[in-house]
N, C-alpha and C positions, 0 to 999 in steps of 0.2 A: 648480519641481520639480528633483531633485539628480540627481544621477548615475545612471543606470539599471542594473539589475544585474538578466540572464536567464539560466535554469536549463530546458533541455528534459532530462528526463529517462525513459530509455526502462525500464520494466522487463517484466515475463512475461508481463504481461495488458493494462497499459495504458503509453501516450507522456504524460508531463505536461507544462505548458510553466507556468511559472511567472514575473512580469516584476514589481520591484519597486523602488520609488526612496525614497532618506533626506529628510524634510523637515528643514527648519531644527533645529525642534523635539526632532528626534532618533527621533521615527516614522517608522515602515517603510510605506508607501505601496503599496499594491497596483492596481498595472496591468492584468496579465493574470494568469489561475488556470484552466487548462482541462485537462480530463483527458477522455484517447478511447481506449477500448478496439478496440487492435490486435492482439491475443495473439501476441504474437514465442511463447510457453512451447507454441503451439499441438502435440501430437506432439513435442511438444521431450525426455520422458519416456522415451520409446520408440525414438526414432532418435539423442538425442544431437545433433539439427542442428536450425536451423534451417530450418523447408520455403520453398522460392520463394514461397509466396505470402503466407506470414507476415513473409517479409522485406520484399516489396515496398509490404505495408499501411503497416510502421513505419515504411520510409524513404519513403514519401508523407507523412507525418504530419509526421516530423522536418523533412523540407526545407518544409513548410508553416509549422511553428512557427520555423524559423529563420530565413523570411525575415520572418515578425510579430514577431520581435525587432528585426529590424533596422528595422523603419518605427518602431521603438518609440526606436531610438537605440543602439543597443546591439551588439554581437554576444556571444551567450549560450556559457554552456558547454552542453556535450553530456555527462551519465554515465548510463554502464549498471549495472544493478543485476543480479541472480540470473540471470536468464535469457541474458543475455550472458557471465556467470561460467562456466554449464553447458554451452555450447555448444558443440561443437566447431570453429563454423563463425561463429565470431565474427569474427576476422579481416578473413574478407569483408565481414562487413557493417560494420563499422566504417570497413574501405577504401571500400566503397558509400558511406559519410555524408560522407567526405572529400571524394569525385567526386562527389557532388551538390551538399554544402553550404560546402565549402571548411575543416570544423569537423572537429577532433581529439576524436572522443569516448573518452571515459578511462571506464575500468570501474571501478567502486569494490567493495572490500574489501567483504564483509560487515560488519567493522567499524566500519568509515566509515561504513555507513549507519545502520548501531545511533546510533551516536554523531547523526550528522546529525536524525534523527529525535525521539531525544531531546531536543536546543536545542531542534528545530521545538515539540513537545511541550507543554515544561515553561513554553516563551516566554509562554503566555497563560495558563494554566492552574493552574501551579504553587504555591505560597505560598515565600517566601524561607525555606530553610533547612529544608521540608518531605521528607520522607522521599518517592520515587515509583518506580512501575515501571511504564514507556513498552514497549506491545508495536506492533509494526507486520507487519501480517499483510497479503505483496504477494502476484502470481500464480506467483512461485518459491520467494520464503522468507519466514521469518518471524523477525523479530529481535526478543529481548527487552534490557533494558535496565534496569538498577536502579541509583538517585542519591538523593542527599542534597546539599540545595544546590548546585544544580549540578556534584557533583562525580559523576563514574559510577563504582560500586563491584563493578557486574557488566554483564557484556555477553558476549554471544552471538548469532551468527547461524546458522537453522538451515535446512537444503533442505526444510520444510513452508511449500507453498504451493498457491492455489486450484486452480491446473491440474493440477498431479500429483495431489492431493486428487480430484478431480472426475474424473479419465481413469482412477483406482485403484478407487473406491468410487463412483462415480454415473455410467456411462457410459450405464447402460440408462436408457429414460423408456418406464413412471414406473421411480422408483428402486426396488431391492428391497428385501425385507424385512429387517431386521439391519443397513444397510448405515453406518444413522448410527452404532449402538453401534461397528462393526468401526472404521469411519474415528474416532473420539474415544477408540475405544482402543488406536491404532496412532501416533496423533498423540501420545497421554500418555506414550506409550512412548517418544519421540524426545526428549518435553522434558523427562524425567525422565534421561535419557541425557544430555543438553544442560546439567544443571545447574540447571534454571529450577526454583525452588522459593519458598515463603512460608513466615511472610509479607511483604509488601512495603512497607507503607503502602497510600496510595490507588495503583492501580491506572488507565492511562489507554492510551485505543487508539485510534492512527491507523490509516492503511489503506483502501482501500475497501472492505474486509469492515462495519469498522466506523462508517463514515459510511453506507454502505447500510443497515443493521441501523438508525442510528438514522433515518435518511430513511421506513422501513418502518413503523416504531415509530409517527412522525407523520405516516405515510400522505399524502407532502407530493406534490403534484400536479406541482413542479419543485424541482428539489435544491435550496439552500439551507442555504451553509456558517452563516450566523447561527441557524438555526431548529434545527440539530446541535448547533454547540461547545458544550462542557460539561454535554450530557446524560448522563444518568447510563441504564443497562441493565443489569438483573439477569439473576444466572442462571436465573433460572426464566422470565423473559423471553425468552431464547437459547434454551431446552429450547424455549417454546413455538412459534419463529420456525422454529426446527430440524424438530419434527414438522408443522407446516404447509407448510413448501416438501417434505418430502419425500412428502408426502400428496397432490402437485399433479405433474401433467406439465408438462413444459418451456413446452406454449405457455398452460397456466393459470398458471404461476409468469410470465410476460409483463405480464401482466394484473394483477398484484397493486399496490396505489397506492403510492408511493412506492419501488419497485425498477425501475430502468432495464428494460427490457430485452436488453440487450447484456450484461446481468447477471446475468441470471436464471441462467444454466449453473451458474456457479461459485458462487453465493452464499448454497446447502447446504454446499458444502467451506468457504467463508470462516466460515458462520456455527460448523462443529464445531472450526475451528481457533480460533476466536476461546473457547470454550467448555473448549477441552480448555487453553488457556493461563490462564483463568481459575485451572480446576478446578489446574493446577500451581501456580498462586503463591497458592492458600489465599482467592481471594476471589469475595466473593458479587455483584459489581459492578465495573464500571469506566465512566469516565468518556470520552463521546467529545471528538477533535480532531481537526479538521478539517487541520491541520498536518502536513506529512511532510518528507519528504529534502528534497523541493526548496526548502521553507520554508528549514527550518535550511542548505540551503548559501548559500544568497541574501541570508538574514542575517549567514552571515561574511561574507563577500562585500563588503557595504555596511559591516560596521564595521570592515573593513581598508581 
């Protein structure tokens, strides 16, 4: 095994810890890929801060995954993505990760994660020289992204994400009536303001919106990145996934085969953001990836 290179990454909704080493060969070898939903974005909407107890969730998590890097050989980076961006009370908890973990987490650029997400992306999925537009819909924002072989020709990142989606348009259980159309036409309004437009080629979406949707889709009894990458999901598929959680209270959307849990809240807002980005870039499908930020940093990472 080669060098080991780890990526915990904190963003709105969930902590990711991602651990991965270069073989001989020039493949990327996966260690660890675990993702826990600690909502840092908790009321983050509304006050601007992070609450005490949102904070104390993610830094249990964080100092968990960082010392599983280090049995792993390594010591990882730490980035925060939207939800640390929006916060006013970031600072502290950044100085929090330092006093626990001894690690400098660094906040990344919307940008940057456009971009990061992208590599992750197009790395399995892509065809050499194929036209693509990579969306990644987190618990804060939502970054779009459009390439041509590799190279990126549009990129944006926007403040539509699960938890502001979900605290604006779905607080009540059950949800009310209108509440889908209002949220899918409040979202099209941001990304038509944003730039995001079609068409793009094929179309592919990371995220947990979209690994859930396809998890749902195959009604898979445990998640399973292999039994997702490269499914395809239409949008009449989305409408239908879209009117069913919203047709179900909180503790019947629990219950549904293949959606966590710990997911069910947000995964009405993830499913109208994933829909309303479609419906802006001109397409009737998009392809799932199991791949995100922490993929593509992990992979610069190893070929530097």
């Amino acid at each position: 095994m080669g060098e080991v290179r780890a990526v915990i990454e904190i963003g709105a909704n969930s902590v990711k810890f991602y651990a991965a080493s270069k073989r001989e060969d020039g493949a990327v070898e996966t260690l660890a890929d675990e993702v826990r939903v600690a909502r840092l974005g908790e009321g983050l909407a509304g006050t601007g801060k992070i609450s005490p107890a949102a904070m104390e969730r993610n830094l249990a998590l964080a100092a968990a995954f960082a010392a599983r890097a280090r049995e792993l050989g390594t010591v990882p980076s730490v980035v925060g993505a939207m939800g640390l961006r929006a916060a006013a009370n970031a600072p502290d908890f950044i100085a929090r990760i330092k006093e626990l973990t001894g690690l400098d987490l660094r906040v990344i650029s919307g940008e940057e994660e456009a971009r990061l997400s992208f590599i992750a992306a197009i790395s399995c999925l892509a065809e050499p020289g194929e036209e693509v537009a990579v969306f990644d819909t987190g618990g804060g924002s939502t970054e779009v992204v459009r390439g041509k072989g590799g190279e990126i020709l549009f990129s944006v990142s926007l403040p539509v994400g699960a938890a502001p989606v979900t605290e604006e348009f779905f607080a009540a259980d059950p949800v009310p009536a209108g509440a889908v159309f209002a949220a899918i036409e409040k979202i099209g309004r941001i990304l038509a303001e944003g730039g995001v437009a079609g068409p793009n080629g094929r179309v592919v979406g990371v995220g947990g919106a979209a690994t859930t949707l396809a998890s749902v889709r195959r009604s898979l009894d445990k998640y399973d990145p292999g039994a997702v990458r490269g499914m395809n999901i239409s949008l009449a598929e989305l409408g239908e996934m879209a009117d069913l959680f919203a047709s179900l209270t909180l503790a019947e959307r629990k219950r549904i085969p293949g959606l966590a849990p710990d997911r069910a809240e947000i995964i009405l807002a993830g499913t109208c953001i994933v829909i309303s980005v479609l419906k802006a870039l001109g397409s009737e499908s998009f392809t799932v990836s199991d791949r995100g930020l922490r993929h593509g940093l992990v992979r610069e990472m190893l070929d530097r």
